[in-house]
C-alpha positions as CSV (number, residue, x, y, z in Angstrom):
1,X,-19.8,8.8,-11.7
2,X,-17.5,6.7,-13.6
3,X,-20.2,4.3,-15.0
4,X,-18.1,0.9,-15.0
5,X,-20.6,-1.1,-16.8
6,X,-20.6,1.0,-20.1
7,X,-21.0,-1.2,-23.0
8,X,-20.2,-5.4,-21.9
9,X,-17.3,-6.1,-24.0
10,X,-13.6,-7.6,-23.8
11,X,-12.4,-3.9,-22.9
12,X,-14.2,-4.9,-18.9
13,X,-10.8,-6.2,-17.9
14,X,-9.1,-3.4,-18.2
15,X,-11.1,-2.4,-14.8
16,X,-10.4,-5.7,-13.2
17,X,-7.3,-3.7,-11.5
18,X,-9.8,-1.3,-10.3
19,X,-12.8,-2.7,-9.3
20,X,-10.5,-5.1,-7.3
21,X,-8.8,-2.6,-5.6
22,X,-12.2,-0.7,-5.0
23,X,-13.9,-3.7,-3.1
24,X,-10.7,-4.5,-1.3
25,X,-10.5,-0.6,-0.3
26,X,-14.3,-0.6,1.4
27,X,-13.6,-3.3,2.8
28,X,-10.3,-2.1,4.6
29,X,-12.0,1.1,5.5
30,X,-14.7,-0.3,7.4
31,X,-13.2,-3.0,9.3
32,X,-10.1,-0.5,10.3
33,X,-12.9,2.0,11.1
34,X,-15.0,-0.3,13.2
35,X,-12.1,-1.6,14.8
36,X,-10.6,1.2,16.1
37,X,-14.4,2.8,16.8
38,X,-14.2,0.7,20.1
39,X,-10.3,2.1,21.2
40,X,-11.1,4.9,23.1
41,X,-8.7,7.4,23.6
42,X,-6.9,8.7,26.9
43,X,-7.5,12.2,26.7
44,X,-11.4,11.7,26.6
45,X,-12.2,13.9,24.3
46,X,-15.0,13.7,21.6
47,X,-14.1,14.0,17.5
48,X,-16.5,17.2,18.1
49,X,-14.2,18.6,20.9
50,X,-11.2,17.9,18.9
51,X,-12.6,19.5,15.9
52,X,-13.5,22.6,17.8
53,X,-10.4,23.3,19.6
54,X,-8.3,22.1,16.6
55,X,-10.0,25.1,14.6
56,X,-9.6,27.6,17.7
57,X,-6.2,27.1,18.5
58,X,-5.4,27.4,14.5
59,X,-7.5,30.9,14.5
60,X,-10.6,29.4,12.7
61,X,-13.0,30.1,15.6
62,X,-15.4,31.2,12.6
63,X,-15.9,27.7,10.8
64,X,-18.4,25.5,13.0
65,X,-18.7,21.9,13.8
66,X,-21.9,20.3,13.4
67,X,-23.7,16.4,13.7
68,X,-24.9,15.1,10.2
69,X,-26.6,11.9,10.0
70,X,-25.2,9.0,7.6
71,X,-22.2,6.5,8.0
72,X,-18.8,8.0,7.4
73,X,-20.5,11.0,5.8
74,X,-18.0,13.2,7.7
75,X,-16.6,16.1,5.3
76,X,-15.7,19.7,5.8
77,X,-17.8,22.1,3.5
78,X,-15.9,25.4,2.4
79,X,-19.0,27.0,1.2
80,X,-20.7,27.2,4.3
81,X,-17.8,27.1,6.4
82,X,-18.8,23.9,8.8
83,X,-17.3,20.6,10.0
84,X,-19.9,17.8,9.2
85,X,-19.6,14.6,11.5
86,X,-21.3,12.0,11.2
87,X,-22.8,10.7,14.8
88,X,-20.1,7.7,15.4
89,X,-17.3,10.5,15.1
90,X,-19.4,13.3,16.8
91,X,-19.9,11.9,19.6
92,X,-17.4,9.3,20.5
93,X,-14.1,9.3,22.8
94,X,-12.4,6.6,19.4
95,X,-9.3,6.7,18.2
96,X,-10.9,6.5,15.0
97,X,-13.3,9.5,15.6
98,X,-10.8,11.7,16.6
99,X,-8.6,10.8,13.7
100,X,-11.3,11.6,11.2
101,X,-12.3,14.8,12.6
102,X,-8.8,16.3,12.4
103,X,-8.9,14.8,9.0
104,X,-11.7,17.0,8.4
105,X,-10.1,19.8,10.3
106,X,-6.7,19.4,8.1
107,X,-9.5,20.4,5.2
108,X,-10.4,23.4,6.7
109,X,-7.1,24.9,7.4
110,X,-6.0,24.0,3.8
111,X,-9.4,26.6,3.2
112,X,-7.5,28.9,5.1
113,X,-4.2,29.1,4.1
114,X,-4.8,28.9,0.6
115,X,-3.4,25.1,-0.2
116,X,-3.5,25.3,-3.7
117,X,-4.3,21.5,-4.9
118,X,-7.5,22.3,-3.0
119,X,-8.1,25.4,-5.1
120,X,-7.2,23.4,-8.3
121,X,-9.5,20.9,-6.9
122,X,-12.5,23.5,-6.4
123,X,-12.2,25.0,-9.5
124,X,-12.1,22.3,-11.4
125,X,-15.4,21.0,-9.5
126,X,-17.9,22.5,-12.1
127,X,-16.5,21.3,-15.3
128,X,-15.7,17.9,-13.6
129,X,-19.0,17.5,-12.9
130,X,-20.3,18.3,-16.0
131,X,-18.4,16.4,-17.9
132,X,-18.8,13.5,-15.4
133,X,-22.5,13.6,-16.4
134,X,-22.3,14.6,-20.1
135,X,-19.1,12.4,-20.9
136,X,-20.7,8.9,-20.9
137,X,-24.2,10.4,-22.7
138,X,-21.7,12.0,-25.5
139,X,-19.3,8.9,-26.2
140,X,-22.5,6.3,-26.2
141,X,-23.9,8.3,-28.7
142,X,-20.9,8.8,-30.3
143,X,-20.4,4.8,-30.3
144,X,-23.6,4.1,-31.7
145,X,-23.8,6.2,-34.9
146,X,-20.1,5.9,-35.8
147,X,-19.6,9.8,-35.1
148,X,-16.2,10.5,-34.2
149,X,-16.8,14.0,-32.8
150,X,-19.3,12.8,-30.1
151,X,-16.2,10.3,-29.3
152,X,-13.7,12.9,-28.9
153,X,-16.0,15.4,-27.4
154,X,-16.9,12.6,-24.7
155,X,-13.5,11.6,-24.0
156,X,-12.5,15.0,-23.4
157,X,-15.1,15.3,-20.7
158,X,-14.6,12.5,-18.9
159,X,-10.5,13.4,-19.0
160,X,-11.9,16.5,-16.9
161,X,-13.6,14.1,-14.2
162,X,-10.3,12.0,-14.2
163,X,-7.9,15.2,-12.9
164,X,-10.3,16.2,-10.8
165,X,-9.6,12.8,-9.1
166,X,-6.2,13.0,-9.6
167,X,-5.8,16.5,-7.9
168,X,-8.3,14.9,-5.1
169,X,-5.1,12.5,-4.1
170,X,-2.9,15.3,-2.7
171,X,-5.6,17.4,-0.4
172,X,-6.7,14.0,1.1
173,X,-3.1,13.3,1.9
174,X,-2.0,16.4,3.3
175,X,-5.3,16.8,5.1
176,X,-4.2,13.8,7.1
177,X,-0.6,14.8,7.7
178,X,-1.9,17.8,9.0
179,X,-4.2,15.7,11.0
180,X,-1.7,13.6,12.6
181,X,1.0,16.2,13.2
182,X,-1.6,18.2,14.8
183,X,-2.7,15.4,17.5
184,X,0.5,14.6,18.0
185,X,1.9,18.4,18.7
186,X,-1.3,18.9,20.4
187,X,-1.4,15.6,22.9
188,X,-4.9,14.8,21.4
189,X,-3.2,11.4,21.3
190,X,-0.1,9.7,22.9
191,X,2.1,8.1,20.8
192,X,1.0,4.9,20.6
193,X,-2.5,6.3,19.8
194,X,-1.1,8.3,16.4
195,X,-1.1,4.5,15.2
196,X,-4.4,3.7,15.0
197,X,-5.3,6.9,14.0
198,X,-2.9,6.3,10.9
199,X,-4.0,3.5,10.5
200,X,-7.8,4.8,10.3
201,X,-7.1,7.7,7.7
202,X,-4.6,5.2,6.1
203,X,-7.2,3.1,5.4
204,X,-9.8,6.0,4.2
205,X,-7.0,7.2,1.6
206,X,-6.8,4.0,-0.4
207,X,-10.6,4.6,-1.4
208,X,-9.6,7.7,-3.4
209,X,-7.1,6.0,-4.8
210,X,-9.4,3.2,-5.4
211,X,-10.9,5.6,-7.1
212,X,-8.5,7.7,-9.1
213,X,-7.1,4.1,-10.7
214,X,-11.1,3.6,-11.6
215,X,-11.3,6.9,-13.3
216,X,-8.1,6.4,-15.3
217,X,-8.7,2.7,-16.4
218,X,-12.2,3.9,-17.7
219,X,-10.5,6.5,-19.6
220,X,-7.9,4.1,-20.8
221,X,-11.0,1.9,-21.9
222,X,-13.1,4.8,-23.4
223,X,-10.1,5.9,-25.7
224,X,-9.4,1.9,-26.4
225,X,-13.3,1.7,-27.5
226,X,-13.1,5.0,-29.8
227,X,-10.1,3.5,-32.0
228,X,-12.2,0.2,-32.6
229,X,-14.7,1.9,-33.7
230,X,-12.7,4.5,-36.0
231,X,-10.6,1.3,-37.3
């Protein structure tokens, strides 16, 4: 989305910070995911059964919880008002699979009650997108034949795609607060299993900021980039 490699120039460093960060986050997400993939939990229960009774003991009987296929492709979808989980949390007993589905879970309530970073965040999803795709097209051409409105016009864009990530950082937060007050109340987990489940969504978090930081340097570089070439 963010298109790191735009133009090779001294202006690269000013990712450094990010792609760092970005590398180190994947790599913290997966090993704290794969470890705690083989901690099963007391209780027994599946990241499918602790979705579902999550979502009825909050009133959302309505919303369903369904398998998807992919790695870490779990996700709630508002639209269609289902759970997505990918088959290593749908299926497994983990500490790490029940974590990530009350993640997803803490998404759907936020749906239902209204949280309103996640309505800033939905309604900002069609114009992020757009610009995310137009933005880099814009300033390049911009860049190349010294037009100053392309510049701005690009930058502006891509400024839309960078508070979209910025409002991302809340909901993904809260969604795992929810999620771990809700084991916890709920004796999904004993206490010394909210750890690793902390640790797990802990772990997940950093990749959005991982992101957000890679949104905001590129902007940084994209505005540094349009005063060189209006100098």
């Amino acid at each position: 989305m963010f298109y790191p490699g735009l133009f090779f120039d001294w202006t690269q460093i000013i990712l450094i910070p990010a792609i760092v960060l970005a590398f180190y986050a994947q790599f913290r997400v997966q090993g704290t995911f794969n470890k705690f993939s083989q901690v099963p939990s007391v209780s027994g229960r599946t990241g499918a059964q602790v979705a579902r009774e999550l979502l009825d003991r909050n009133g959302l009987r309505n919303i369903r919880v369904e398998e998807t296929e992919g790695n870490l492709t779990d996700h709630y979808d508002p639209q269609r008002q289902v759970i997505r989980l990918s088959r290593q949390v749908y299926g497994s007993t983990s500490l790490a699979a029940i974590g990530v589905a009350a993640h997803e879970t803490g998404h759907a309530m936020q749906h239902a009650t209204g949280y309103i970073p996640l309505q800033i965040r939905h309604n900002l999803f069609p114009v992020a997108n757009i610009g995310s795709s137009a933005a880099i097209p814009l300033f390049f051409l911009g860049f190349i034949f010294s037009l100053p409105f392309l510049l701005k016009l690009g930058i502006i864009f891509f400024s839309f795609a960078v508070l979209f990530q910025i409002v991302t950082l809340p909901v993904e937060f809260n969604a795992s607060s929810r999620a771990l007050a809700l084991l916890g109340a709920g004796n999904y987990l004993t206490p010394g299993e909210i750890g690793g489940a902390r640790r797990v969504l802990s772990a997940a978090a950093l990749t959005y900021v991982a992101a957000t930081l890679m949104a905001i340097l590129q902007l940084i570089r994209l505005l540094v980039l349009s005063r060189s070439r209006n100098d």
